[in-house]
N, C-alpha and C positions, 0 to 999 in steps of 0.2 A: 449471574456472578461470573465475573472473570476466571477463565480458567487457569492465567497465570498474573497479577499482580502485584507491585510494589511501590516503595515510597521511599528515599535516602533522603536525609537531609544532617545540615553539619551547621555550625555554632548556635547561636545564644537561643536554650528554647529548644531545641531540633528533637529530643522526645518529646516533648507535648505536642508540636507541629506534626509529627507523625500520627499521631494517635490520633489528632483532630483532621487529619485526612484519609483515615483509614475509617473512621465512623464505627458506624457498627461490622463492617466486614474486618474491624479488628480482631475480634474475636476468633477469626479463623485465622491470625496470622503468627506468624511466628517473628518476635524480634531481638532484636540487636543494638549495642551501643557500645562505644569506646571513647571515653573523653568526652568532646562535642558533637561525636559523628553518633547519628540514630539510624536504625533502620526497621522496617519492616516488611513483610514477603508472605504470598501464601498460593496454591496452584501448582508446584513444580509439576514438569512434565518433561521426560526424557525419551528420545526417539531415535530411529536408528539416522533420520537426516537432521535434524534439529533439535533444538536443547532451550527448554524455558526453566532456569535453575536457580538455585543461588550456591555459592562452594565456596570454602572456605581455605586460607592460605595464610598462613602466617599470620592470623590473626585480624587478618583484611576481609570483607564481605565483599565477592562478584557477585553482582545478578545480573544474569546472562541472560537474551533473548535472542536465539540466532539461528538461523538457518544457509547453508547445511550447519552442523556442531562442530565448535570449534570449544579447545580447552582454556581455562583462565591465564595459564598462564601467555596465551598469545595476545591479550587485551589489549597491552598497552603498545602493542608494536603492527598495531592494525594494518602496515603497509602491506603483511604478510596476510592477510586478509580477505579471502573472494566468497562472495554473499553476500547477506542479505542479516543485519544485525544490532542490538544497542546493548548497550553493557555499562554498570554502573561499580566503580570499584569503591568501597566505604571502608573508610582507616582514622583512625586518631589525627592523621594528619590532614585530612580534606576529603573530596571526592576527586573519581579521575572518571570523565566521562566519554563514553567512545557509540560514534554511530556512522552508519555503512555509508558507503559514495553517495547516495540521494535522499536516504534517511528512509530507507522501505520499511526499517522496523520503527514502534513509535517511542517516543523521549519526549519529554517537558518539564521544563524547568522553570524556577522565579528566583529570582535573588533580590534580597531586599537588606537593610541595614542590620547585618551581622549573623544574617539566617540565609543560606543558598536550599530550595529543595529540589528534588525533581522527582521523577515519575513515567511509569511507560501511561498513565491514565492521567486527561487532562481535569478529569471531575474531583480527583484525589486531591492535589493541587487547589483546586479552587473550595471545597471542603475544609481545608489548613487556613483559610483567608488571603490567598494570594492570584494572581493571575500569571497563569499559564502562557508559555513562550516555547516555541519548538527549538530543543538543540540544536547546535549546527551537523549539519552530516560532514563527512570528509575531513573529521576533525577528531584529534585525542585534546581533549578540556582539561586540565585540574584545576581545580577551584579548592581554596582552603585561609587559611588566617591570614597569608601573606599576600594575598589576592588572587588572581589566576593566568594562566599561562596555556593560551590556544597555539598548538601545532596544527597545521593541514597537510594531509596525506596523500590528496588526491585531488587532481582538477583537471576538464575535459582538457583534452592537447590544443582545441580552434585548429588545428590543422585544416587545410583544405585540401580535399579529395576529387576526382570525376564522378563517383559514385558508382557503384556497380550494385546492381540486384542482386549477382549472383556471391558476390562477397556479403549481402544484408544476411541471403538464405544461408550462407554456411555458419555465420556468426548465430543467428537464432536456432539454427538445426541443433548448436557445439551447445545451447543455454539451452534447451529444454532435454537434450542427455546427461548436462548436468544440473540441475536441478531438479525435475519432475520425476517421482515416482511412480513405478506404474500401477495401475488402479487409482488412480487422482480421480477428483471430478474435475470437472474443465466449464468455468459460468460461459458458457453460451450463447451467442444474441444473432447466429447469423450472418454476421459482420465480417469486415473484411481482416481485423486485428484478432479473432476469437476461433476463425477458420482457417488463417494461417496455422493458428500453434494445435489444433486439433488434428488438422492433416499431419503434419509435422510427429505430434504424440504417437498419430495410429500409423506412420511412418517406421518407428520406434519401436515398435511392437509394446506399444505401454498403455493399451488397454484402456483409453481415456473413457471416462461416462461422464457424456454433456449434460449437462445442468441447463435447463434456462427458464426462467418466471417470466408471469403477465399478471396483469387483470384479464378478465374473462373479454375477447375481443379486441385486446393490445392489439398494434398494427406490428408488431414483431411475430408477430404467430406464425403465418404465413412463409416468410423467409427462414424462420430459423427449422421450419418442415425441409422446406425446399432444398436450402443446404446441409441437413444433417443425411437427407435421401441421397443427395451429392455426392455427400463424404462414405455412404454406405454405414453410420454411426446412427444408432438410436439416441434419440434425444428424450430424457426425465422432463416433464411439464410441473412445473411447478406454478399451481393459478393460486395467485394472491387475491387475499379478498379486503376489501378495508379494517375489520378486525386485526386481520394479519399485519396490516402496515401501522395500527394505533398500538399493537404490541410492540413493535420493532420500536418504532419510535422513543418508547419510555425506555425499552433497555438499553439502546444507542445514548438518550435523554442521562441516564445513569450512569456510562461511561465517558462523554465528554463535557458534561455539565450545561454545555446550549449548543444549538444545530442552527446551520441559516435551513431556508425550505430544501435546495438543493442538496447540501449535504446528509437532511433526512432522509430523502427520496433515495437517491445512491446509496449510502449504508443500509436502507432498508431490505432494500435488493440486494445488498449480500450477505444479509444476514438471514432473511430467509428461504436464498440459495442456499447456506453454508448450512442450515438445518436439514438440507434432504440430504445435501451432501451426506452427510452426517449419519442422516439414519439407513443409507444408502452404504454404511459400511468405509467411505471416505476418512482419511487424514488430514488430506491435503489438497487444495482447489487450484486451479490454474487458473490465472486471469490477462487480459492482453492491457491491463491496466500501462500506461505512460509510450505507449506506441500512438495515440492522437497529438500530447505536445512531442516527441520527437519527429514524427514524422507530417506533420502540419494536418491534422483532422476536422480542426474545430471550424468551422463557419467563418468565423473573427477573421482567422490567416487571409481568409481571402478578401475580406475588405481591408486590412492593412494592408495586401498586398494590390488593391485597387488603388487606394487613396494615397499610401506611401513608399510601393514599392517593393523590394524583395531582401532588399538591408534592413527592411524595419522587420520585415518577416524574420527573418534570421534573428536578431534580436527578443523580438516578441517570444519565440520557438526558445531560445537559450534560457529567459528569462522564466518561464514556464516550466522547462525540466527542473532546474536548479531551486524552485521553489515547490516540488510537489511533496518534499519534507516536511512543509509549516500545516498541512492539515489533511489532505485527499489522498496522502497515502495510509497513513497511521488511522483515517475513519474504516478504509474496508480491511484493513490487516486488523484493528481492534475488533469489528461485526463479526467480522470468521473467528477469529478467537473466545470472542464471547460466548460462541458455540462446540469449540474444542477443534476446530478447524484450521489449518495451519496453509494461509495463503502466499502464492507461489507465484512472481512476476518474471517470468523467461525475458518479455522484452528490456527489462534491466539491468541484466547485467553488466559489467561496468565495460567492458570491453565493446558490447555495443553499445550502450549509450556513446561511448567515444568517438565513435566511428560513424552514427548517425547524425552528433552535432557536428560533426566538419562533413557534411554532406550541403552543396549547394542549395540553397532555399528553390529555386526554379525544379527542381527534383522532387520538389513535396510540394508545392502548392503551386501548381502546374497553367500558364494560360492557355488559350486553346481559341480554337476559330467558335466553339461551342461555350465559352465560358471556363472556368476555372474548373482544374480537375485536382482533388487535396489527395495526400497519399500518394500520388504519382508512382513513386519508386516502387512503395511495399504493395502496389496495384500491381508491379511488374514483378513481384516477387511469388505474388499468387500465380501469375501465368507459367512462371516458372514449374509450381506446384502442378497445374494443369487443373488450376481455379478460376477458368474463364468466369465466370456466372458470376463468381463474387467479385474478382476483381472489378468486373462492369458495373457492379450493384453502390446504391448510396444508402444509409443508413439512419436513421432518429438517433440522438444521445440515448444513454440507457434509462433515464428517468422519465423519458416523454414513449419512449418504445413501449417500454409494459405500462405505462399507463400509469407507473405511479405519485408523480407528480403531482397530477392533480389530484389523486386521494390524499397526498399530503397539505394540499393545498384548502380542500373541502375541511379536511379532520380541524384546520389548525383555526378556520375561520369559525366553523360551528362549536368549536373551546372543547374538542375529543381528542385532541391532542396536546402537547404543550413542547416546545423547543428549546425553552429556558429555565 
C-alpha cells in the first residue's frame, strides 16, 4: 500500500471516476467534493523535511507531496519555491496543478471530454478507465470549465559556461547540506555519481549508511567493497534473490499499472533497498539518480557523439534531463515510498541542474587518444574529493550491476512475473 496516495478529479462524473480509481484501497480514504470537483486521499505523513498532506483552506482541498515542506498557501506562486514537489489544489472551480522544475515528485494526469483527472499513482488513473500522462514540471496548470491556462515558472538559462569542477563541487556540496538529513541511507553501487554524494554526506558529518543490493555474485560486489573501504564507510548488503524481485515486481505492478523489463528491474532495486533502509531505522535515501543525463553517462552519448558530433550530444543530454518527469523519476520516488521512504535527489537541484546544462558537451563526453571518456568533469570533481580510484573506474547501469535484469527477464518469460 501506498503510504501516501491520492486522486482529484473535476466535471461530469468526477465522484464516480474517483471511486473507480481508488478500488478497494478506497476504503482507507478519506473524501471530498464541491460542485464537480471530487477528491480523495489517504497515507498523510508529516515530517520535519517534508510533507505528504492534504489541508484545507477556504474551502479548497491541497494535496501536497513535497520535500523539504512547504505551506499551502505558497502553491500557487511556485516561483518562490526550491525542492522537490507536486501539489494538487481542488475547488468548485477546477484544479490548479503544480510540479517542481524536473517533476522529481510524481503527477499524472488524463483529460478526456468533460472529466480532467489526475493522480501522484499512474495505476489510480488507469483503474478510473483512462490513460495516464505525466504533468508538465516547471509549470502552475488550472484546468476547470473554462478550459485551462499553463503558466511556466522555470527553464534552464542554455547559458554557456567554461565549466569548472570546482564550481560543480561547491553547487552539489550547497544541495546535499540542503537537502539530506543526517542518518539517511545513501543506495550505493560504487560508482562514480553515488561516491561523490557519500564522501560529500560523511564530509557533512551526516552520518550516511550505504545501502547497496545484488544477486548473490553481481559484478558490483567487488567495487562497491572496494569503495566503501575508500570511503572508510560501511556498506549494508542487501542480496536479492528472485523471490525478492517477483515480490517487488507486483507491488511496483500495483502502483504503476504496467512496467517495460527495465523500469521493473530499476524500481526493483529501490524498492528493495528502501526496505532495509527502512528497517535500518532510515527516513530518507539518497540517490545520485539524474547525474548520467546531466553529465553524459549513458554509453548512447558516446555514439552520438561519434556519429554526430557534440551538438547532437548537447541536444540528446537537454532532451533527456527535461524528460525524466514522464516516468524514471516518479518509478523510484514511488518504490521508496511504497515502503515509507522518502527519496532524496542532491544532484537536482535546480540551480545545478542549470548550471550543468550550459556546461560544454566536450566536458562530459570527452574524446581521447584512448577512446571516449563520459563524465569527464564530475571525474574531475571526484579528484577534487581525493577519489582517484573512482574517478578512474567505469561502471554497469544499475540493472545489469546487481544482476537484476535478468531475473527480471527469466521471471517474465517463465509467466512468474507479469508487467501488465
Amino acid at each position: 500500500m501506498l503510504v501516501f496516495g491520492f486522486v482529484a478529479a473535476y466535471g461530469r462524473g468526477a465522484g464516480e471516476a474517483v471511486k473507480r480509481a481508488l478500488g478497494e484501497a478506497g476504503r482507507e480514504a478519506e473524501y471530498y467534493s464541491q460542485g464537480q470537483a471530487a477528491a480523495a486521499y489517504f497515507g498523510m505523513v508529516r515530517r520535519e523535511r517534508g510533507v505528504k498532506a492534504a489541508e484545507y483552506s477556504d474551502g479548497r482541498l491541497t494535496l501536497v507531496d513535497a520535500y523539504p515542506a512547504f505551506g499551502v498557501g505558497s502553491v500557487e506562486d511556485a516561483r518562490g519555491l526550491r525542492g522537490f514537489f507536486s501539489a494538487v489544489m481542488v475547488s468548485g472551480e477546477g484544479l490548479v496543478l503544480v510540479r517542481d522544475h524536473l517533476g522529481c515528485r510524481p503527477l499524472f494526469i488524463a483529460e478526456t471530454r468533460g472529466l480532467i483527472i489526475c493522480s501522484n499513482t499512474p495505476a489510480f488513473i488507469i483503474n478510473a478507465g483512462y490513460e495516464p500522462t505525466p504533468a508538465r514540471p516547471a509549470c502552475i496548470t488550472r484546468l476547470g470549465e473554462h478550459g485551462s491556462v499553463v503558466e511556466t515558472y522555470w527553464k534552464p538559462s542554455r547559458r554557456h559556461v567554461k565549466g569548472d569542477a570546482g564550481r560543480i563541487l561547491g553547487l552539489l556540496r550547497s544541495s546535499v547540506e540542503r537537502y539530506v538529513e543526517r542518518g539517511s541511507a545513501l543506495f550505493f553501487s560504487g560508482g562514480l555519481d553515488s561516491s561523490i554524494l557519500a564522501k560529500l554526506c560523511a564530509e557533512a558529518g551526516l552520518e550516511p549508511m550505504l545501502v547497496s543490493a545484488g544477486l548473490p555474485g553481481a559484478r558490483d560486489w567487488a567495487n562497491i567493497k572496494s569503495v566503501a573501504k575508500l570511503l572508510g564507510i560501511e556498506a549494508t548488503h542487501v542480496e536479492i534473490s528472485p523471490s525478492d524481485v517477483s515480490r517487488a515486481v507486483e507491488l511496483l505492478r500495483g502502483v504503476f499499472g504496467r512496467l517495460s523489463l527495465m523500469d521493473a528491474a530499476i524500481g526493483s532495486v529501490f524498492l528493495l533497498q528502501a526496505e532495509r533502509a527502512r528497517e535500518l531505522g532510515a527516513r530518507s535515501a539518497v540517490a545520485g539518480q539524474g547525474a548520467d543525463e546531466l553529465f553524459g553517462g549513458y554509453m548512447k552519448y558516446e555514439k552520438i557523439a561519434e556519429r554526430y558530433g557534440h551538438e547532437a550530444v548537447q541536444e540528446a543530454l537537454w532532451q533527456d534531463v527535461m524528460g525524466l518527469h514522464a516516468f524514471s523519476l516518479p518509478r523510484d520516488v514511488l518504490a521508496c515510498s511504497l515502503v515509507g521512504v522518502e527519496l532524496v535527489l542532491p544532484y537536482l537541484d535546480y540551480e545545478l541542474v542549470d548550471y550543468a546544462l550550459s556546461l560544454p558537451p566536450e566536458l562530459k563526453v570527452a574524446k581521447t587518444a584512448e577512446g571516449y571518456v563520459r563524465k569527464r568533469i564530475l571525474r574531475s570533481v571526484a579528484l577534487l574529493l581525493g577519489l582517484d580510484e573512482v574517478a578512474r573506474s567505469r561502471k554497469s547501469a544499475l540493472q545489469y550491476g546487481t544482476g537484476v535484469q535478468r531475473v527480471v527477464e527469466r521471471l517474465v518469460r517463465d509467466g512468474k512475473a507479469r508487467l501488465s
